[in-house]
C-alpha positions in Angstrom: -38.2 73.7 -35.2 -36.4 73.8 -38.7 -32.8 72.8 -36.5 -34.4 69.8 -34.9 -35.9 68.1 -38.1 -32.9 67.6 -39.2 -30.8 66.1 -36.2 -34.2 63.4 -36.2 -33.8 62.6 -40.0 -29.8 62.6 -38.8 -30.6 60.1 -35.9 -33.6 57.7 -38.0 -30.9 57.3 -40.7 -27.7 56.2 -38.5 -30.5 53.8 -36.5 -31.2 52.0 -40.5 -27.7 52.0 -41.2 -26.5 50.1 -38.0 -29.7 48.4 -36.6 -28.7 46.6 -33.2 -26.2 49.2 -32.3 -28.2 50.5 -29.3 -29.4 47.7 -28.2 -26.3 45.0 -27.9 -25.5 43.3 -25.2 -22.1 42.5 -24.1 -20.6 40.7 -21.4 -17.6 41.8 -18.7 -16.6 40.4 -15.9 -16.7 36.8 -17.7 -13.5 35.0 -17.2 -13.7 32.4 -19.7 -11.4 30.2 -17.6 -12.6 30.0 -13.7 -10.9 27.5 -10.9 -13.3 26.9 -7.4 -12.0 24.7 -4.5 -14.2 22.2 -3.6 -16.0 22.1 -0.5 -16.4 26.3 -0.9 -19.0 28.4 -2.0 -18.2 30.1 -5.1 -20.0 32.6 -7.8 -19.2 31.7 -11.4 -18.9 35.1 -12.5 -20.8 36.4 -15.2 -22.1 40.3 -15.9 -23.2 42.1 -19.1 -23.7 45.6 -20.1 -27.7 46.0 -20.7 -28.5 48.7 -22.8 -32.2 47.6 -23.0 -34.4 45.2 -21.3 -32.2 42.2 -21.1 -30.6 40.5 -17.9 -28.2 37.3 -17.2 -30.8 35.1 -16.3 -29.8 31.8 -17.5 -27.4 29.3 -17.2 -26.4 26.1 -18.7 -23.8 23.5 -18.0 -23.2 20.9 -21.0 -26.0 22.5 -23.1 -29.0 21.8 -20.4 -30.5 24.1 -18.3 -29.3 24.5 -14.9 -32.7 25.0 -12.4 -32.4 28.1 -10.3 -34.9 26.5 -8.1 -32.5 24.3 -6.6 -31.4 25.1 -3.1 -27.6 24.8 -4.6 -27.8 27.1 -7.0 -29.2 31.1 -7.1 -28.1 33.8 -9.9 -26.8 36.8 -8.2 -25.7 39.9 -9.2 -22.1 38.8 -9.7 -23.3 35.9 -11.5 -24.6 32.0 -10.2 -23.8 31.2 -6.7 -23.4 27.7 -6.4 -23.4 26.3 -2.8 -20.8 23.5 -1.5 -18.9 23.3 -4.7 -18.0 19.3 -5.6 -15.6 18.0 -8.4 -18.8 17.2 -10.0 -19.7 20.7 -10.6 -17.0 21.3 -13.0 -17.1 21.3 -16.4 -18.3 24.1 -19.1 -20.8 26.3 -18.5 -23.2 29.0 -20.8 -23.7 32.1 -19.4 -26.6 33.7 -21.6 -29.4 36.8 -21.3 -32.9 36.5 -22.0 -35.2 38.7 -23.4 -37.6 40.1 -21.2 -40.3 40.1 -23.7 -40.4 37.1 -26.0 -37.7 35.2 -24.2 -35.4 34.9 -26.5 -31.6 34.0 -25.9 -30.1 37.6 -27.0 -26.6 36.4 -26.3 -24.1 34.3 -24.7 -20.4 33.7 -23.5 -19.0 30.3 -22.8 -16.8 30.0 -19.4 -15.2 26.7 -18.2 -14.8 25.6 -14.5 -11.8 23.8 -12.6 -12.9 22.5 -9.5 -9.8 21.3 -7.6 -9.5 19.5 -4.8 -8.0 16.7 -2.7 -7.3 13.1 -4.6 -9.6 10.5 -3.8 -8.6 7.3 -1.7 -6.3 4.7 -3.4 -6.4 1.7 -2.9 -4.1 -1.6 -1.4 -3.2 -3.8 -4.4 -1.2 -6.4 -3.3 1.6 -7.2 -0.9 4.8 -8.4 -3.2 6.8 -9.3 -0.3 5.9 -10.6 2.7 9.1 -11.4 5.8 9.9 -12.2 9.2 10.7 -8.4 9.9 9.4 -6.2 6.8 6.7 -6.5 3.8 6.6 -4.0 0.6 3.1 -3.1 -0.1 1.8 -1.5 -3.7 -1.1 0.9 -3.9 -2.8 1.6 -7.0 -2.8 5.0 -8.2 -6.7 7.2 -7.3 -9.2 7.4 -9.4 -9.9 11.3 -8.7 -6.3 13.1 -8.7 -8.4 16.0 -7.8 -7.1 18.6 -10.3 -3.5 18.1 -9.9 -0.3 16.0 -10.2 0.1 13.1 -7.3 3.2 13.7 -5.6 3.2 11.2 -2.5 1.5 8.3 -1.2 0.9 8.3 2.8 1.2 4.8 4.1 0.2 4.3 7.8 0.9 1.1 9.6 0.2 -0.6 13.2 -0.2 -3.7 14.8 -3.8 -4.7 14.7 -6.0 -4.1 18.1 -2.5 -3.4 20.2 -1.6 -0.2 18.6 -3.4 3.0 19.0 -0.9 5.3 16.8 -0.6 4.6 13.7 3.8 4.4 11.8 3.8 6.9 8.9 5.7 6.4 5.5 5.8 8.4 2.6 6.9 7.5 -1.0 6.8 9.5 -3.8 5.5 6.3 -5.9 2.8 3.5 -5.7 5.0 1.4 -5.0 6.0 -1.6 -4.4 7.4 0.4 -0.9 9.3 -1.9 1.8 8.4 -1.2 5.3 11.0 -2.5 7.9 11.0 -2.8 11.8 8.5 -5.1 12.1 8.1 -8.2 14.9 7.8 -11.7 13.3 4.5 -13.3 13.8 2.5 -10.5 13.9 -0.8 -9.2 12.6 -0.8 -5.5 11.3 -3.3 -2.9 10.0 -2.8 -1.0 6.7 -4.0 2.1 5.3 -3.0 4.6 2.4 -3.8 8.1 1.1 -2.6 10.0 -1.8 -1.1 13.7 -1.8 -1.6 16.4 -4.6 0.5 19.6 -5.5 -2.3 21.5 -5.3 -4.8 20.8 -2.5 -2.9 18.2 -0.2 -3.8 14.6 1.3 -7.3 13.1 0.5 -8.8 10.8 2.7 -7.7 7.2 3.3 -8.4 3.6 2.0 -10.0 0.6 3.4 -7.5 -0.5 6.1 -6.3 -4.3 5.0 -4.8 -6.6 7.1 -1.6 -8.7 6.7 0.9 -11.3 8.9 4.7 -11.2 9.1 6.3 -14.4 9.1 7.7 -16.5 12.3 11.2 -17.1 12.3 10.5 -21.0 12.6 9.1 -20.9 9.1 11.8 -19.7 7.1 14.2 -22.2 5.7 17.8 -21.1 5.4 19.4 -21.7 1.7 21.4 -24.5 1.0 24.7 -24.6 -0.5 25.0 -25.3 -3.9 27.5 -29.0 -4.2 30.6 -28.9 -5.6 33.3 -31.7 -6.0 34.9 -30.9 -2.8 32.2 -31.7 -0.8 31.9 -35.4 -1.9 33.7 -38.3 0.1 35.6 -39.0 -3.2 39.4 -40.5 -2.2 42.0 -38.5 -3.7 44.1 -40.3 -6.6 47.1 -41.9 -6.0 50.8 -40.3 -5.6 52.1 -41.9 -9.0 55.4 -43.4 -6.7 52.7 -45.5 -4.9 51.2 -46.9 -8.0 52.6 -50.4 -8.0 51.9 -50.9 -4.7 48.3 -50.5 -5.3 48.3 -53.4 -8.1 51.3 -56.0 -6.3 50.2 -56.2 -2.9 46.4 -56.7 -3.8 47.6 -59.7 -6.2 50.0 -61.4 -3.9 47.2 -61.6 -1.2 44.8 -62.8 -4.0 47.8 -65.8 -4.6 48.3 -66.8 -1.1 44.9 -66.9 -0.8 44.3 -69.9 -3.5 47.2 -71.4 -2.6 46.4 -72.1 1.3 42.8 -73.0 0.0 44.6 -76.2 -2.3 46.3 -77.1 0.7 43.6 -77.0 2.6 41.6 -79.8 1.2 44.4 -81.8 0.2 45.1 -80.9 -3.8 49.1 -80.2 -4.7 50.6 -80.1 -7.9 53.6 -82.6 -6.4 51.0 -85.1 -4.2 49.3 -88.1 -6.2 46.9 -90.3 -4.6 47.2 -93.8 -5.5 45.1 -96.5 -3.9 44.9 -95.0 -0.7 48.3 -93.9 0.1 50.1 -90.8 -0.8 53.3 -90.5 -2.7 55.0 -88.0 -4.7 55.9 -87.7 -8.2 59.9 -88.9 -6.8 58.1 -91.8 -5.6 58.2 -95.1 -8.1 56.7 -98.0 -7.6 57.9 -101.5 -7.0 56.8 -104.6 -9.8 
């Protein structure tokens, strides 16, 4: 009896010294980081060492209470099983103990979750370009990348109610893409999706609609005039110069000169009283 008093002073006094000691909790298995595809089950995980009465038994996301009640989730052993994991589930999460007895929040460790997943459908901007035999199309970038970096854009094409496959192109940018091979005239269907690195093509767009061009209604570019293609005479060889200022005047002089002839006026013919002489004729006293 005199060798156990002692050990239960030992005991009582190290208990004052470093109150708490027996009785903290600590968490393992708590990856503070943790990434869940969507569309799976997955258990955020989330154990702790339980020296007394305490127990992981509550959860929060964003500082509220997440209800246990709900089909979705249930806290299991490993941690809290959520069902059907969406993009919407991630975010950061508290994963904290309760006491059994006055319910108090004992402690707590903070974890974030990634949910990844395929991109969300883009969508068909515009059509830049529209031809007889191609069209460029430009896509607008999704508004979910789903976790990860957009590497392609999918870009199916077919001619509307005739075509039951669908022409794929891939670009590794929204765009403006050309797509050739097409018939003038025509009506065709449009669709897009967007690939990630990490989870692969998400689902497609709306399908739009647009028309290629008839070959009647294109007007072919007209060539730009230039001197050469006016009517203008070319100037005259400078030997032939005087012949195009004599021969116009001589004709102009002949011309006046038959027309005073004509009508009866010469410089050497004088009418007097009714008969004509010349200016060698005199007249008698």
């Amino acid at each position: 009896m005199a060798q156990i008093f002692p050990l239960v002073i030992v005991i009582t006094a190290c208990t004052m010294l470093f109150p708490g000691v027996e009785g903290q909790l600590t968490f393992d298995m708590a990856p503070p980081v943790q990434w869940a595809p969507a569309g799976t089950d997955y258990t955020l995980q989330c154990q702790a060492s339980i020296p007394g009465d305490y127990a992981v038994n509550v959860y929060f996301k964003h500082g509220l209470l997440i209800d246990t009640e709900v089909e979705r989730y249930q806290i299991v052993e490993d941690g809290l099983a959520i069902r059907d994991v969406g993009r919407g589930d991630g975010g950061n999460y508290t994963c904290a103990s309760q006491g059994a007895i006055d319910f108090s929040i004992q402690g707590q460790t903070f974890i974030q979750l990634i949910v990844t997943g395929p991109p969300s459908a883009p969508v068909v901007v515009r059509f830049p370009s529209v031809g007889t035999d191609s069209l460029e199309v430009e896509v607008s970038a999704p508004e979910d990348d789903g976790g990860s970096t957009i590497t392609d854009y999918v870009i199916q094409i077919r001619q509307s109610e005739q075509e039951v496959e669908w022409r794929e192109f891939v670009s590794q940018n929204a765009g403006p893409v050309e797509i050739s091979g097409l018939l003038p005239s025509t009506t065709y269907e449009l669709r897009v999706a967007a690939v990630n690195a990490d989870n692969g093509q998400g689902p497609y767009s709306a399908v739009e609609t647009v028309t290629t061009l008839d070959t009647s209604s294109t007007t072919p570019a007209l060539p730009v005039p230039t001197a050469d293609s006016y009517n203008t005479p070319p100037p005259p060889e400078p030997g032939l110069a005087a012949v195009w200022i004599v021969v116009p005047t001589l004709v102009a002089v002949t011309l006046v000169v038959v027309g005073l002839v004509t009508f009866g006026v010469h410089k050497n013919v004088i009418d007097v009283r009714g008969h004509k002489v010349t200016d060698t004729e005199t007249s008698t006293p």
